[in-house]
C-alpha positions in Angstrom: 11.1 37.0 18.8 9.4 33.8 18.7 11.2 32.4 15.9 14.4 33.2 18.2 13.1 31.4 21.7 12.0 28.4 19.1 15.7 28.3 17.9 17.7 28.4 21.1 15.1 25.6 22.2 15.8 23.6 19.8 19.5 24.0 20.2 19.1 22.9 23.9 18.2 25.6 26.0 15.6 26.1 28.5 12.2 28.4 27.3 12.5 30.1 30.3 16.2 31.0 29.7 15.8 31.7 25.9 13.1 34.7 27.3 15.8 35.9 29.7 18.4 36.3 27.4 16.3 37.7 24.6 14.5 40.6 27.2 18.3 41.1 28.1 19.9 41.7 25.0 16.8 43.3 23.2 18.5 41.9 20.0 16.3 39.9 17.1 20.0 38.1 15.9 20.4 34.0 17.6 24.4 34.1 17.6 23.9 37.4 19.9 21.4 36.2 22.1 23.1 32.7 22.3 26.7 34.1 23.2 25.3 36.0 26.1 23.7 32.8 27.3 26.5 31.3 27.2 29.0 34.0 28.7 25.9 34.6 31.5 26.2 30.6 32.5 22.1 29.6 31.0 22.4 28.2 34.4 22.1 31.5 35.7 18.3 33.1 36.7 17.4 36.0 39.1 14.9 35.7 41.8 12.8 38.7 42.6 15.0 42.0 44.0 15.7 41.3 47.7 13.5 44.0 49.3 15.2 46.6 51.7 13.2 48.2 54.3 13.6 52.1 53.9 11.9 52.8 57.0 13.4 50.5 59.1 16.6 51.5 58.3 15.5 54.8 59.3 14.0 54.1 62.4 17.3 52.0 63.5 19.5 55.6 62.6 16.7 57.1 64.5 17.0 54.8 67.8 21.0 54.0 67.5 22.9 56.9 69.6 25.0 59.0 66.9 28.1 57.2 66.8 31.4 59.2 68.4 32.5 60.9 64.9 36.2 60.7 66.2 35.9 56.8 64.9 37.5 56.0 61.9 34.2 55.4 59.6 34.7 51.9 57.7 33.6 52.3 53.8 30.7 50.0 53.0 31.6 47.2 50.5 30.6 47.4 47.1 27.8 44.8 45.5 28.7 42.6 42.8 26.6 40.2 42.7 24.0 38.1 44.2 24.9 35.1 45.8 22.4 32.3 46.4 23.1 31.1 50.2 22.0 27.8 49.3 24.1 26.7 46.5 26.6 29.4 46.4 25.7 30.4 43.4 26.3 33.9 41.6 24.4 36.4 39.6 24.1 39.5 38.3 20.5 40.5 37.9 17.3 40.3 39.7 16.1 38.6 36.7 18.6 35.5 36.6 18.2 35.4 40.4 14.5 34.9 40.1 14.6 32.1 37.6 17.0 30.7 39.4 14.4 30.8 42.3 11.8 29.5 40.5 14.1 26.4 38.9 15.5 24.9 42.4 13.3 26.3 44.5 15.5 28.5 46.7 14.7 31.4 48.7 17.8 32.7 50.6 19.9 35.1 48.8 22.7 37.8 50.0 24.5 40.5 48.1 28.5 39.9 47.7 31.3 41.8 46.5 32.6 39.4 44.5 32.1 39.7 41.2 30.9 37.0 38.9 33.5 36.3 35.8 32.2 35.9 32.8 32.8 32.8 30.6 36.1 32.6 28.6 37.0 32.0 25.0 37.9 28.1 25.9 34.5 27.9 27.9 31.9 29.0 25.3 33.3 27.0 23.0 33.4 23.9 25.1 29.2 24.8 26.0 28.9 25.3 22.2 30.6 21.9 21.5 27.9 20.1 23.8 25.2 22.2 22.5 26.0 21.0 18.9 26.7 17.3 20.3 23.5 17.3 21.8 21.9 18.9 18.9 23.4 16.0 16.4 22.6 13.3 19.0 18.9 14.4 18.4 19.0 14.7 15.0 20.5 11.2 15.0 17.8 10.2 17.0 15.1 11.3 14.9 16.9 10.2 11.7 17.0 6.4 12.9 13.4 6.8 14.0 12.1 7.8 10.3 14.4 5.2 8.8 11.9 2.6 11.3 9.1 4.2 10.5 9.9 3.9 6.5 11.2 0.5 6.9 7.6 -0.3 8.5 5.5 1.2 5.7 7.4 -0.9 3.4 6.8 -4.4 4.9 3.0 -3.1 5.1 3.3 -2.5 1.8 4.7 -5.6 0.9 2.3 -7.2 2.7 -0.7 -5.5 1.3 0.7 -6.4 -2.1 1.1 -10.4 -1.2 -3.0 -10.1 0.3 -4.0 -8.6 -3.0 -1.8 -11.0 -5.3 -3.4 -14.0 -3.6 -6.9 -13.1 -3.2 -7.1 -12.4 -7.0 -5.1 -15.6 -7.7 -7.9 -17.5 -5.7 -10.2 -15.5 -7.7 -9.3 -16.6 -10.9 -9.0 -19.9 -10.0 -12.8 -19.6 -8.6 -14.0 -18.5 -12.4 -12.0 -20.7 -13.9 -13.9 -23.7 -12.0 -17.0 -22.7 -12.5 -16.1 -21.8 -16.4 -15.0 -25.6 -16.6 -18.1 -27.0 -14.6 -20.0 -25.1 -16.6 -18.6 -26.4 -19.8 -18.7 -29.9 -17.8 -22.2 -29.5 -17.6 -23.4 -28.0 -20.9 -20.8 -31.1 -22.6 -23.1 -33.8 -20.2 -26.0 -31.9 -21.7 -25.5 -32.4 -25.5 -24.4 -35.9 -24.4 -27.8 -36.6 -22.8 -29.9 -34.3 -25.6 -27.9 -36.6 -28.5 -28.9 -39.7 -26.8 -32.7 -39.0 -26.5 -32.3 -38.1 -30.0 -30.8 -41.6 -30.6 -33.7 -43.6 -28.4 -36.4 -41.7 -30.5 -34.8 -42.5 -33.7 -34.8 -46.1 -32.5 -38.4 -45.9 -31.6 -39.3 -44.1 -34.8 -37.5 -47.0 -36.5 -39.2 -49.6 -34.1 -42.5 -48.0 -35.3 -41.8 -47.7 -38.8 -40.7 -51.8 -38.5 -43.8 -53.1 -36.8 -46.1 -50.4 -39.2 -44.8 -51.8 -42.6 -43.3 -55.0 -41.6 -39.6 -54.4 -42.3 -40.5 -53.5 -45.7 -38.9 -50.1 -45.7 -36.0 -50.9 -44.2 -35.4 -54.1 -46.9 -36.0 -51.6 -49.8 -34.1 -49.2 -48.8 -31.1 -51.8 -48.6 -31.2 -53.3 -51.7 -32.2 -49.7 -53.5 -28.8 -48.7 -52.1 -25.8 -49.2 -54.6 -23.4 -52.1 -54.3 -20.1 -50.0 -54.6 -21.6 -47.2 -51.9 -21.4 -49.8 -49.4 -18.0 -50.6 -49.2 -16.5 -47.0 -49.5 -18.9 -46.4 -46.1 -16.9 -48.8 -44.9 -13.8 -48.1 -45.1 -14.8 -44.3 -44.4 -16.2 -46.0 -41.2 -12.7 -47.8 -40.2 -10.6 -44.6 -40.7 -12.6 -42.7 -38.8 -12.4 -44.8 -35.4 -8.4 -44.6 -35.4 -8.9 -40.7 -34.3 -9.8 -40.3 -31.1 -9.8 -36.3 -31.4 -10.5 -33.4 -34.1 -8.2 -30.1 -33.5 -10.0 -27.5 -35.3 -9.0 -23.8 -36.2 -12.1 -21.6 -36.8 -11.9 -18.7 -38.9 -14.1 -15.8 -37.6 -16.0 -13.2 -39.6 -14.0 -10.4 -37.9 -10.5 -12.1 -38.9 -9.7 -13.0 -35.4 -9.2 -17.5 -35.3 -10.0 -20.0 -33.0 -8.2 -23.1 -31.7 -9.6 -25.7 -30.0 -9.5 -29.6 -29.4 -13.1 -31.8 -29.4 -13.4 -35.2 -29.1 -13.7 -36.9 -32.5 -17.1 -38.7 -31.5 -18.5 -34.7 -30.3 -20.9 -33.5 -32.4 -20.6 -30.5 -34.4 -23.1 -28.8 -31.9 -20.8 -28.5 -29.5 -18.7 -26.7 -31.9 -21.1 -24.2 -32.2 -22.0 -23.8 -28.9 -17.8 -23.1 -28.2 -18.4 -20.3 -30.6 -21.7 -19.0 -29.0 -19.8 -19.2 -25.6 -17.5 -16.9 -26.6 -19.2 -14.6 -27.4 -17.3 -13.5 -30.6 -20.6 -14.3 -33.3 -24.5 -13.8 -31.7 -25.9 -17.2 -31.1 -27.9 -19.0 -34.2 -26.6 -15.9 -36.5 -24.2 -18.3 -37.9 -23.3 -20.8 -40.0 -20.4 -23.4 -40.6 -18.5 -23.9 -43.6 -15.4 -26.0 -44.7 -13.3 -24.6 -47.9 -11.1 -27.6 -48.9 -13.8 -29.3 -49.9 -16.4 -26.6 -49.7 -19.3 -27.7 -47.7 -21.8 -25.9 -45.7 -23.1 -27.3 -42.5 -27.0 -27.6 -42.7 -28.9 -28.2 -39.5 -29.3 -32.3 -40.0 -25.1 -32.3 -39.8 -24.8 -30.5 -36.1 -25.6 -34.4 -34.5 -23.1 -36.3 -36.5 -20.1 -36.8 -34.9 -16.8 -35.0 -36.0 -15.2 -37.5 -37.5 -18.0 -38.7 -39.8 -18.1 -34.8 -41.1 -14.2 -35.2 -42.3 -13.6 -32.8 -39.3 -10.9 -35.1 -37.8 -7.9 -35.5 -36.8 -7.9 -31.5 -38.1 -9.9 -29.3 -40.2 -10.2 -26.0 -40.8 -13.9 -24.2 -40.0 -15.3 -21.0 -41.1 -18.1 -19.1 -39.4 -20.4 -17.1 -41.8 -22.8 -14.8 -40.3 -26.2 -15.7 -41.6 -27.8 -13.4 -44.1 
């Protein structure tokens, strides 16, 4: 029966009325309970019985003087209904008059002979038709309030999704600063290791000069052979016109690497690219060119690129050290 009360509810009845109709008709179908809602006006409740005083009335026969019988007697008029003597109203129970009662609050209430009508055809119908208008008018009501709510998810969706793009944007471009400072700084640190390199050599040479007099140095000049000189040279002049060395490196798992150093960079710095990637363990490696073959001993990673050949391209190979 609850499902039932739920249903005319929802349809646009009062709880109150749904009970009524549903104690009245005793019947579990909607369509049955609804149509006598409708033919009983859901308007319609009962207030409690009005009370009638047995023993009054008795007592009154008792004290009123029998009435002369030769009067014509008048027959007593026959109850319909119950009539509210506020509004006027009609109704046929004690139940519709009491929630009628308890609704607008009125307490006066006669019996009359007329009778109430019941609704017509054309009537139910037309309370049906606002029933179902109100019904849709709900239903368009809550449909247009889901379509809000959706809409809203969705910009807060969109919106989450923007948030999360551009935090990890500014993300990335946080590692990717520190990546290049970092390189910045290893770069200013083979720079500043190959230069005390450089002022030792000088002082070594310095020393060696002032212990033997120069006569190293002079020997070692004219021991040199005449036609060497030249072709330094000339290697010499061919190597400043590159100002950079694009090399593709060749790792030992088949995977290649292409980068761009500065011709004057030494070939450290090559190696410690490769190290920073992390593709060969670092000093389990060694460098090798094919065309000419040459491999890279440890007195070759502080020449400069371009003195090695290695510029303006080459072509490394890493070798994992036996």
């Amino acid at each position: 029966m609850s499902n039932i009360i739920d249903t005319l509810i929802e349809m646009g009845f009062n709880k109150e009325k749904a009970e009524l109709a549903v104690s009245r008709t005793g019947s579990s179908d909607v369509q049955v309970v609804m149509d006598w809602l409708l033919s009983h006006d859901a308007d319609v409740d009962v207030p409690p019985q009005i009370p009638t005083n047995d023993n009054s009335s008795t007592k009154d026969s008792e004290d009123v003087p029998e009435e002369d019988s030769s009067k014509p007697e008048t027959p007593a008029p026959v109850v319909k209904s119950i009539q509210c003597d506020h509004c006027g109203k009609l109704f046929q129970t004690n139940e519709e008059v009491e929630f009628h009662a308890s609704k607008t609050g009125h307490e006066n209430f006669s019996e009359s002979s007329e009778e109430k009508k019941p609704l017509t055809d054309e009537e139910k119908k037309e309370k049906l038709a606002k029933i179902e208008a109100k019904l849709k008018q709900r239903r368009l009501e809550r449909e247009s309030k889901e379509k809000e709510e959706a809409l809203l998810r969705e910009k807060n969706r969109i919106k989450s999704g923007k948030e999360l793009l551009e935090a990890k944007r500014k993300h990335e471009e946080l590692e990717m600063k520190k990546f290049l400072e970092q390189k910045k700084r290893e770069k200013e640190e083979e720079r500043l290791a190959k230069q005390r390199i450089r002022e030792q050599i000088e002082q070594d040479k310095l020393a060696r000069k002032a212990k033997f007099g120069g006569v190293v140095e002079e020997s070692a000049t004219s021991s040199a052979p005449t036609p060497a000189a030249p072709a330094a040279a000339t290697v010499t002049k061919v190597q400043t016109n590159y100002s950079k060395a694009k090399l593709q490196i060749k790792l030992p798992d088949g995977t290649g690497l292409t980068e761009t150093f500065g011709a004057k960079e030494p070939l450290s710095a090559v190696r410690v690219f490769i190290e920073m990637k992390g593709k060969v363990k670092e000093g389990a490696f060694t460098l090798m060119t094919t065309f000419p073959k040459k491999i890279f001993v440890s007195d070759d990673y502080d020449k400069p690129l371009d003195s090695l050949g290695l510029a303006p391209t080459a072509v490394l190979i890493v070798q994992k050290s036996k």
